[in-house]
C-alpha positions in Angstrom: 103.3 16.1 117.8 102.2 16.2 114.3 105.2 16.3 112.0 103.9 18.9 109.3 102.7 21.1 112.4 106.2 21.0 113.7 107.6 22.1 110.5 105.5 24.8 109.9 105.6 26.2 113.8 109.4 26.3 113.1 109.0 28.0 109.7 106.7 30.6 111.0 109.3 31.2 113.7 112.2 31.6 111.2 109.9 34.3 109.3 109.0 36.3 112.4 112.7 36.5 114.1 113.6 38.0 110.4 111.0 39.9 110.1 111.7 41.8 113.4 107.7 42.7 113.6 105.9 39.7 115.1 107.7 38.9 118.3 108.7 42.5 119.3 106.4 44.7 121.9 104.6 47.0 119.8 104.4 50.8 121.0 100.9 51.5 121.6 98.8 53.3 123.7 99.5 51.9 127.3 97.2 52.1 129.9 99.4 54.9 131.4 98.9 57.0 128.4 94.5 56.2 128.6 94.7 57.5 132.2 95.9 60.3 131.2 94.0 61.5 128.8 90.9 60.7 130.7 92.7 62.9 133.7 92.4 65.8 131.0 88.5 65.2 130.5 86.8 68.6 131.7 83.6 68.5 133.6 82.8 72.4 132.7 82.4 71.6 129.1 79.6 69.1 129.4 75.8 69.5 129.0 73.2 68.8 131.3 72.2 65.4 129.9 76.2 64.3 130.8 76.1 65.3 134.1 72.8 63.5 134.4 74.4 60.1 132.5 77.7 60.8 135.2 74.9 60.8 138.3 73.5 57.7 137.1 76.7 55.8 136.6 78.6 57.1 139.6 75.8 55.8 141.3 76.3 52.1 140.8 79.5 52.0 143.0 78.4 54.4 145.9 74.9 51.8 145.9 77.5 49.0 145.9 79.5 50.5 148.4 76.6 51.4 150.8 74.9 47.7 150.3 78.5 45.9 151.0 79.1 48.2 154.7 75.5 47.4 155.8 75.4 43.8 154.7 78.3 43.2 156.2 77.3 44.8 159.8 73.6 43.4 159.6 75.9 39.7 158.6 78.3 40.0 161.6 75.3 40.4 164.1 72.5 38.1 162.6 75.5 35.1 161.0 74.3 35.0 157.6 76.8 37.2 156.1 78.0 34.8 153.0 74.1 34.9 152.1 73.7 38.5 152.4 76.5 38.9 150.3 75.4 36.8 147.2 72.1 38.8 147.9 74.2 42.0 147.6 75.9 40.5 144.5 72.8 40.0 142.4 71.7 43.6 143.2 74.9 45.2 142.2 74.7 43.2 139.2 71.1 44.3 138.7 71.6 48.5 138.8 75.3 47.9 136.8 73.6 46.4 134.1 70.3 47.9 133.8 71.9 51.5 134.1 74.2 50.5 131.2 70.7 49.0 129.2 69.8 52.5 129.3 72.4 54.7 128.4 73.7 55.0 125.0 77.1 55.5 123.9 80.2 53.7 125.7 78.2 52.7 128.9 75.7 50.3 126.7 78.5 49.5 124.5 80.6 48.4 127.3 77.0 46.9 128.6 77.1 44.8 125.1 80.7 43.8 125.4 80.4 42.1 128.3 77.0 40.4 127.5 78.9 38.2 125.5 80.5 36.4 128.1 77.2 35.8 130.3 78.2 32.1 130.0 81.0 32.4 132.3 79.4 34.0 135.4 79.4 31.8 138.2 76.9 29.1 138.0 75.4 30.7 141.7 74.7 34.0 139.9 73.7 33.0 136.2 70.4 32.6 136.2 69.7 36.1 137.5 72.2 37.6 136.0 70.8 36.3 132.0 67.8 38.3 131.8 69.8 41.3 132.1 72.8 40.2 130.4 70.6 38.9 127.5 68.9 42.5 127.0 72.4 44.2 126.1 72.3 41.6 123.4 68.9 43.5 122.1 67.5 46.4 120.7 68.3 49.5 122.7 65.5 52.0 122.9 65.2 53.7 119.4 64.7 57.5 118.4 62.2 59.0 116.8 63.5 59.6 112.8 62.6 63.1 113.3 65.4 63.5 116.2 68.0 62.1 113.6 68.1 65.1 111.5 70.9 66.4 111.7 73.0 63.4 111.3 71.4 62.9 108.2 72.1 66.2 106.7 73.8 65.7 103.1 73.0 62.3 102.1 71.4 61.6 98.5 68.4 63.1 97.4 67.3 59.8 96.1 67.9 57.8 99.4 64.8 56.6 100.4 64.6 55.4 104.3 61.8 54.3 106.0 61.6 55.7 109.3 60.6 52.8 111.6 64.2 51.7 112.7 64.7 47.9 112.6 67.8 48.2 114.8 68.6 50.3 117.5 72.5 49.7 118.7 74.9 51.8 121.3 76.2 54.8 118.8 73.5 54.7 116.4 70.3 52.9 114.9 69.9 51.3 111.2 66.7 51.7 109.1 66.2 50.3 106.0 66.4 51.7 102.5 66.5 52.0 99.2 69.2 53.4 96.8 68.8 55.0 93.5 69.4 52.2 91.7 66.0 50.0 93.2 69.1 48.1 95.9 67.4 47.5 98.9 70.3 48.9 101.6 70.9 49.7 105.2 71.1 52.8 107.1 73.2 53.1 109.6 72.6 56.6 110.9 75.1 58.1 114.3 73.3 59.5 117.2 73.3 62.9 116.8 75.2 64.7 120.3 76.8 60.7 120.5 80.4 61.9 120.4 80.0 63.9 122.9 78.4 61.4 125.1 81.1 58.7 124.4 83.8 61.3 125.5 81.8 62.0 129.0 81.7 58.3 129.3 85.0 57.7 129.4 85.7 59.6 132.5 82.4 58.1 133.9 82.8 54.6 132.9 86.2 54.4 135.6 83.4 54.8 138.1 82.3 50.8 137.2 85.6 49.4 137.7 85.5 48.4 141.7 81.5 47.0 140.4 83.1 45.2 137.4 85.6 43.1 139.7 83.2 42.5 141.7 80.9 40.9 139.2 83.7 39.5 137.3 86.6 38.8 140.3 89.9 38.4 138.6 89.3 40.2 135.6 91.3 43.2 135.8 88.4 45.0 135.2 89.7 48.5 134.6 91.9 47.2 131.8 88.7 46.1 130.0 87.4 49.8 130.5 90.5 51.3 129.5 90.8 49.4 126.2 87.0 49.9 125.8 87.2 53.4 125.8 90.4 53.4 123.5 88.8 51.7 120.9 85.5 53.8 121.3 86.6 56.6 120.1 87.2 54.7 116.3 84.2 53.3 116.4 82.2 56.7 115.7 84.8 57.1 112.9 82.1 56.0 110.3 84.5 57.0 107.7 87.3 55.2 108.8 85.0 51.9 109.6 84.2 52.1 105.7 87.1 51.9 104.6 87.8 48.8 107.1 84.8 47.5 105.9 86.1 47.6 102.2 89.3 46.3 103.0 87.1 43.0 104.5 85.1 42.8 101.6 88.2 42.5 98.8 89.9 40.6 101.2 86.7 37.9 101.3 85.4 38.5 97.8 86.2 35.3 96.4 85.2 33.1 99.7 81.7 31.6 99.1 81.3 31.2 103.1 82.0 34.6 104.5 80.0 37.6 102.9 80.8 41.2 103.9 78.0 44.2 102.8 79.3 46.3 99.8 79.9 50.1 101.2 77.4 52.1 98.6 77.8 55.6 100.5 79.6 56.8 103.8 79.5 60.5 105.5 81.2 61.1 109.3 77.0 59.9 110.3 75.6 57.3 108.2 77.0 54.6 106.2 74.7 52.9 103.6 75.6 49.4 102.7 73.5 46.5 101.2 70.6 45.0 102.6 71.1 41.4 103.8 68.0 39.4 104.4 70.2 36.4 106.0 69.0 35.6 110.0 70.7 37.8 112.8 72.6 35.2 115.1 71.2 36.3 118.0 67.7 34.5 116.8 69.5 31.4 116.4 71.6 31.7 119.9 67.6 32.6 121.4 65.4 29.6 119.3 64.6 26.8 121.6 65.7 22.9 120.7 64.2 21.6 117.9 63.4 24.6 115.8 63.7 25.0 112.5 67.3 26.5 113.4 69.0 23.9 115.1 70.8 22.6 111.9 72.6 26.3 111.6 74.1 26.3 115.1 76.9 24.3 114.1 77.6 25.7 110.9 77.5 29.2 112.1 79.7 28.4 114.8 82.0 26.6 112.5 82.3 29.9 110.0 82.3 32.5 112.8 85.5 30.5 113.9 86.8 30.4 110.3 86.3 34.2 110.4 88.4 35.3 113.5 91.4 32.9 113.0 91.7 33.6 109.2 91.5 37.2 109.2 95.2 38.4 110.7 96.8 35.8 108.2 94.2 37.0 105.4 94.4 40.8 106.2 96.4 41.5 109.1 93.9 42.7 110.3 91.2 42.0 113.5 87.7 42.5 114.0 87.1 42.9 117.2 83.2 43.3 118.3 82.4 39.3 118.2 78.2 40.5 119.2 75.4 38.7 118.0 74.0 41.3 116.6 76.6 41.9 114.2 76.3 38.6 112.0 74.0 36.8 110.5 73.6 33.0 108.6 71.7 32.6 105.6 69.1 30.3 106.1 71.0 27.1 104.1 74.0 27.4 106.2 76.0 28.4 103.4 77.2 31.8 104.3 78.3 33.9 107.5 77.1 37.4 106.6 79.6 40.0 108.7 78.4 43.4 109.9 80.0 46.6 111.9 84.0 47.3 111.1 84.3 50.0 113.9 85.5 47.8 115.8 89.2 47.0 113.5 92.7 46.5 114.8 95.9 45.7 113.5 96.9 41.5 114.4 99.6 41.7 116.9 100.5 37.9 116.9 97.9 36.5 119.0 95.7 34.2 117.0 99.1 32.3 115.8 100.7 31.8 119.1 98.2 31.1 121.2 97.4 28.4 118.6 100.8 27.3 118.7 100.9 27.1 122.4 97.5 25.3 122.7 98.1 22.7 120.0 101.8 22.4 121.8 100.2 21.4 125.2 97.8 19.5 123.5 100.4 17.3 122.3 102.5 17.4 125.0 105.4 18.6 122.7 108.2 20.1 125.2 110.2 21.3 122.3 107.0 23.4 121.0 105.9 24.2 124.6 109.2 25.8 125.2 109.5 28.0 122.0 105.2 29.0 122.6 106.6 30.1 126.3 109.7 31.5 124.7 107.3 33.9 122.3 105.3 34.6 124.3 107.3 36.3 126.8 109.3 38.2 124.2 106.3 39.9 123.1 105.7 41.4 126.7 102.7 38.7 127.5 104.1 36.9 130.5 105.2 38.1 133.9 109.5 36.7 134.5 107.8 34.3 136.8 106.5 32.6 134.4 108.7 29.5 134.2 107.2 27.1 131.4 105.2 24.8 133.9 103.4 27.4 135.1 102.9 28.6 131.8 101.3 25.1 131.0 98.8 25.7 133.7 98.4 28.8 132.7 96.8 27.8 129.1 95.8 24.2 130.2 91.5 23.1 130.3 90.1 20.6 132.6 88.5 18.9 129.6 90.5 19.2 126.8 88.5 20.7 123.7 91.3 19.6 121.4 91.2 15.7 122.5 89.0 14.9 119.4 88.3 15.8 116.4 85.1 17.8 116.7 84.4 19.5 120.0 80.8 21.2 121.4 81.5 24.2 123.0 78.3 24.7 125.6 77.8 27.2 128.3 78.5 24.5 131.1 81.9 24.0 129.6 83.0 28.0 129.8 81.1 28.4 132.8 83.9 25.8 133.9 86.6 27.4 132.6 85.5 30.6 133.8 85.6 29.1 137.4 89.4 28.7 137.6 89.8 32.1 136.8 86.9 34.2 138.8 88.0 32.7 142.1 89.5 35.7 144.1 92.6 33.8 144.4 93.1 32.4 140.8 92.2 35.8 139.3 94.5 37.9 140.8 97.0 35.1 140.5 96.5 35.0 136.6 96.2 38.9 136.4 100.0 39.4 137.8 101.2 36.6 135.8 100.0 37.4 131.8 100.1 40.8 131.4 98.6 41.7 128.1 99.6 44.6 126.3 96.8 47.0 124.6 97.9 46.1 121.1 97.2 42.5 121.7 93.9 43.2 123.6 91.9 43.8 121.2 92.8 40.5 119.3 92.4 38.5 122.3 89.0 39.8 122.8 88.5 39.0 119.1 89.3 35.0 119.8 87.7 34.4 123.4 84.5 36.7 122.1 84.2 33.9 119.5 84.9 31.0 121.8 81.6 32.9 124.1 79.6 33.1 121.1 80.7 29.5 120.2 79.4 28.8 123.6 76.1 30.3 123.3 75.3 28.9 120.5 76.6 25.4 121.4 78.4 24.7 118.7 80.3 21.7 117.7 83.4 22.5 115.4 86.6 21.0 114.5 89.0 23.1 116.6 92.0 21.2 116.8 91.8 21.2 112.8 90.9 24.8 112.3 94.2 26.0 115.1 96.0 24.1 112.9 95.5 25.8 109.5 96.6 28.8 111.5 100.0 27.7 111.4 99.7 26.2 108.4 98.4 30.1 106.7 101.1 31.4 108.9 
């Protein structure tokens, strides 16, 4: 293994044991705690349009559950029961996500999240599965400007905002506008009644969880919800998002690749930032081969990868919504414009020693491989029965994206990946073994998001040399 990598994997680790706050198990909210506070949501203090968002979501499983018992009687007596379970499968997948499509608040938001990995489903279920998948990634259904009145109540006299929304998003919509100073700027204005939603959907969202492992075997689905709905709750903080966003753009102000929005004006609804006329990602991720975009997939992908393994060494900080929707490339290629901080948490080590562990494997470097197993379980990650081989299996790729020195991430090759994991058996094997703690979830989401979007936009980017500047910033 590479000498100066060594060095600097054994100087990080001398830091951290002194430091006493890198390799010990944070104290956060557990999945315990989550549970219950959603056992203390109340039902009697919920208006009509709730109960109506709770009958629409409850209803996913009790459809699934219905189609499963008479599939599986209809299969025993006419022998096709594998193929009327796959039929089952796509329309589970179907009323899940076109009943998240349609809801705003955590149920699209959750809807959104998972879009991002629509390269991994299993290659028998993609194809029907991307038209829906794809339309999380897109505009929601807008409001009428008149209905956001009193979310807008306060703001500048001499805020002008054209009504006609050019984005419509889970918790709110953003219109364009202009300050008082002739700045062109964006508006992004908070659902009014979208708190109140977003605490109904946590209680309802549990409802998904036997439909989400079913779609996603192996993924410890009501985790994901859990988390989700943790972090929910600070994303309608608009105030607090400001201030994260501010603390990204002083923390960036002197990169000439990575652009975060100036923060003109916030209130607990609308933030007004400036106007970027850059292209939204998810135009490049949709334009076909041989567009006039092709020459930005690579460089996009190589600064959106930049962006998540810098920030906890730059900041110590995470931002954790990896969407299309929330960046944008200028048309040179020069600059990764970043939008929507809601999504902000605090690095818990993850970026740095999964990069340790993957460049350790890579290299085949037992020394390295037994001090990344040797964090990693004293941070909480890994289940005693972990022993380092299986740890090695645990991290290891059929095709190695470090082997050279540029690598092109593609949907085929998570799709692959994805595999080894969304089996019945591997899943659950996986999900008793690394055992994630919610501090370190949001991180992870952070990385693997990027790898998905990497994915998506099939990228080719110099991975092995990028997880190595991690250690060497570390």
């Amino acid at each position: 293994m590479d000498k100066n990598l060594t060095e600097k994997g054994k100087k990080s680790r001398r830091r951290v044991n002194t430091s006493n706050n890198k390799d010990t198990v944070k104290k956060e909210s557990s999945s315990a705690d989550i549970k219950d506070d959603l056992a203390n949501l109340r039902f009697d203090d919920l208006s009509l349009e709730s109960i109506k968002r709770f009958t629409q979501v409850a209803g996913v499983p009790l459809l699934a559950g219905l189609r499963s018992a008479t599939g599986a009687i209809a299969g025993s007596v006419m022998g096709d029961r594998e193929e009327r379970k796959d039929a089952n499968d796509l329309k589970n997948a179907d009323t899940l996500f076109a009943v998240l499509g349609n809801l705003r608040g955590g149920a699209a938001k959750l809807g959104q999240a998972l879009s991002v990995f629509e390269p991994a489903l299993p290659q028998q279920l993609i194809g029907p599965y991307r038209s829906a998948l794809t339309k999380l990634q897109e505009q929601l259904p807008s409001l009428p400007f008149s209905a956001l009145k009193s979310s807008l109540m306060g703001i500048p006299d001499d805020l002008k905002i054209d009504p006609k929304p050019v984005a419509a998003a889970s918790l709110g919509q953003v219109h364009k506008g202009v300050w008082s100073d002739g700045r062109a700027v964006a508006v992004k204005i908070q659902y009014p009644g979208i708190a109140k939603m977003v605490r109904a959907d946590a209680l309802q969202l549990r409802f998904l969880g036997p439909v989400l492992e079913a779609v996603f075997p192996g993924s410890k689905a009501m985790n994901v919800v859990d988390e989700h709905v943790r972090h929910l709750q600070r994303e309608l903080d608009y105030e607090a998002e400001a201030r994260n966003q501010r603390r990204f753009a002083k923390a960036w102000a002197r990169s000439l690749d990575i652009y975060i929005p100036e923060v003109i004006w916030v209130s607990p609804t609308v933030i007004v930032t400036q106007w970027s006329d850059a292209i939204a990602l998810r135009k490049v991720i949709a334009s076909k081969p041989g567009s006039k975009y092709d020459d930005l997939r690579d460089r996009a992908g190589e600064l959106l990868l930049k962006f998540t393994l810098s920030n906890p060494e730059r900041l110590g900080l995470v931002h954790g919504d990896p969407h299309p929707g929330n960046f944008r490339i200028s048309a040179d290629g020069s600059q990764l414009v970043v939008l929507d901080f809601g999504a902000v948490g605090e690095d818990d080590g993850f970026t740095e020693l999964f990069a340790l562990a993957a460049l350790a494997i890579h290299y085949n470097d037992e020394n390295e491989i037994a001090s990344a197993h040797e964090r990693w379980f004293r941070k909480g990650w890994l289940d005693s029965s972990v022993d380092i081989k299986i740890f090695k299996e645990l991290l290891n790729t059929n095709t190695n994206p470090l082997a050279s020195s540029k690598f092109r991430f593609s949907r085929d090759w998570m799709n692959s990946q994805a595999s080894r994991w969304w089996s019945p058996q591997a899943g659950m094997e996986a999900a008793s073994q690394v055992r994630m703690p919610a501090a370190a979830l949001l991180e992870h989401r952070a990385l693997t998001g990027t790898l998905a979007l990497l994915c998506q936009l099939g990228a080719e980017v110099p991975l092995r040399k990028m997880l190595k500047n991690v250690i060497n910033q570390a």
